[in-house]
C-alpha beads as a LAMMPS data file, in Angstrom:
LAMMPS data file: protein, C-alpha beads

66 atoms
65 bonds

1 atom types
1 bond types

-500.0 500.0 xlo xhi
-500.0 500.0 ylo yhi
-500.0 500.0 zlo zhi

Masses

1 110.0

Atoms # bond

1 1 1 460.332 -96.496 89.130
2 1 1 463.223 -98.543 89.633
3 1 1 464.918 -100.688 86.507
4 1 1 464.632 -104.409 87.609
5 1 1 466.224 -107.279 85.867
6 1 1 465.457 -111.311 85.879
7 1 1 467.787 -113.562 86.995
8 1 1 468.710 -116.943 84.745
9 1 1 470.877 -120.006 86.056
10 1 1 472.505 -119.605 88.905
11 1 1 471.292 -121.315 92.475
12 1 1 467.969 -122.916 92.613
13 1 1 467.131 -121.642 95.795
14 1 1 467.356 -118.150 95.193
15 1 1 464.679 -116.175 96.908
16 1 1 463.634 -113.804 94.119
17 1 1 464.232 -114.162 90.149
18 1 1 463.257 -110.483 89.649
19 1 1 465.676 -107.837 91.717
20 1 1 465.991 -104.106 91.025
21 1 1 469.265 -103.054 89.002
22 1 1 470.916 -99.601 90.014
23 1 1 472.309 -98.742 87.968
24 1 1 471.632 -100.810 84.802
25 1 1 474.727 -102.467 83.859
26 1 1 477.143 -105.495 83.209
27 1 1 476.632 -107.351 86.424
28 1 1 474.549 -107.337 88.969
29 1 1 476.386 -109.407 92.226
30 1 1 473.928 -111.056 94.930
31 1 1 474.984 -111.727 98.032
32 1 1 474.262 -115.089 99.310
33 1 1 475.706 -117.759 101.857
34 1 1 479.033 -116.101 102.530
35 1 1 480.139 -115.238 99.021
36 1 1 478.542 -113.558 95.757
37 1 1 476.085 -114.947 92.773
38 1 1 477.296 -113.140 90.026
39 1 1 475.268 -112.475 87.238
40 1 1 476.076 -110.944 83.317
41 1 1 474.014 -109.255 80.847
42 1 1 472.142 -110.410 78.129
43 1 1 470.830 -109.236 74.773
44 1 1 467.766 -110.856 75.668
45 1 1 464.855 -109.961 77.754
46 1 1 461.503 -112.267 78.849
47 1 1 458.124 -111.128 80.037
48 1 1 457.710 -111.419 83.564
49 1 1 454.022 -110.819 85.889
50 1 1 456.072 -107.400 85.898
51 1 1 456.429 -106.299 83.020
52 1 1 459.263 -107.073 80.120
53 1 1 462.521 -107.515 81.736
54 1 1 466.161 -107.642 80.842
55 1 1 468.185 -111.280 81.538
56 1 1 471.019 -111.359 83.804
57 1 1 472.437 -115.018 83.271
58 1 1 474.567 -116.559 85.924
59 1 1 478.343 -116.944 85.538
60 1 1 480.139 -117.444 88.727
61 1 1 480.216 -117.631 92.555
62 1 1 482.838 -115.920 94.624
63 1 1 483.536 -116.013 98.421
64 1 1 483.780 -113.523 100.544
65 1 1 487.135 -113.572 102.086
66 1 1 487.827 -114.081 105.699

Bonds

1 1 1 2
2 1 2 3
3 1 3 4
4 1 4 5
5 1 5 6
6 1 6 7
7 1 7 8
8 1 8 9
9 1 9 10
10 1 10 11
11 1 11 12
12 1 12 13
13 1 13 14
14 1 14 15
15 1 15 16
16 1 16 17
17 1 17 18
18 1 18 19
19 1 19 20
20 1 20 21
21 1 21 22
22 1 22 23
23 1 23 24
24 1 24 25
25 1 25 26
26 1 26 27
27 1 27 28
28 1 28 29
29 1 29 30
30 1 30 31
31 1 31 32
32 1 32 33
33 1 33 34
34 1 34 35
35 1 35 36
36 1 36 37
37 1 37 38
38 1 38 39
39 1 39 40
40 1 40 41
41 1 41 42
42 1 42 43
43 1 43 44
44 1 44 45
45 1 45 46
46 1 46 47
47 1 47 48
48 1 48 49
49 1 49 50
50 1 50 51
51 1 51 52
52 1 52 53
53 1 53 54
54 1 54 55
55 1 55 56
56 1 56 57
57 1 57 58
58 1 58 59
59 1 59 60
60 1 60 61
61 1 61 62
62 1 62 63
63 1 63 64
64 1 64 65
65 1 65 66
């Protein structure tokens, strides 16, 4: 089974708050409109309708360049 991770801050309009993590790390990056949603670990997790779940909080947007 595949680690997954929740997703805090970041865009409202995200289409998922829970997305796998492969590996388990620092950051987990999203692409999304052109650029990336990046995302930082936590100490923290909350329980999701899968399970308990590691935070990723937003930090930062970056575009991809052209």
């Amino acid at each position: 089974m595949a680690a997954k991770a929740f997703l805090e801050g970041g865009p409202e309009d995200l289409p998922t708050r829970i997305v796998p993590i492969s590996p388990p790390g620092f950051e987990i990056k999203i692409p999304r409109r052109g650029g990336y949603e990046h995302f930082k670990n936590t100490p923290r997790h909350t329980d999701t309708a899968e399970g308990k779940l590691p935070v990723y909080e937003w930090f930062e947007r970056t575009e991809i360049a052209e």
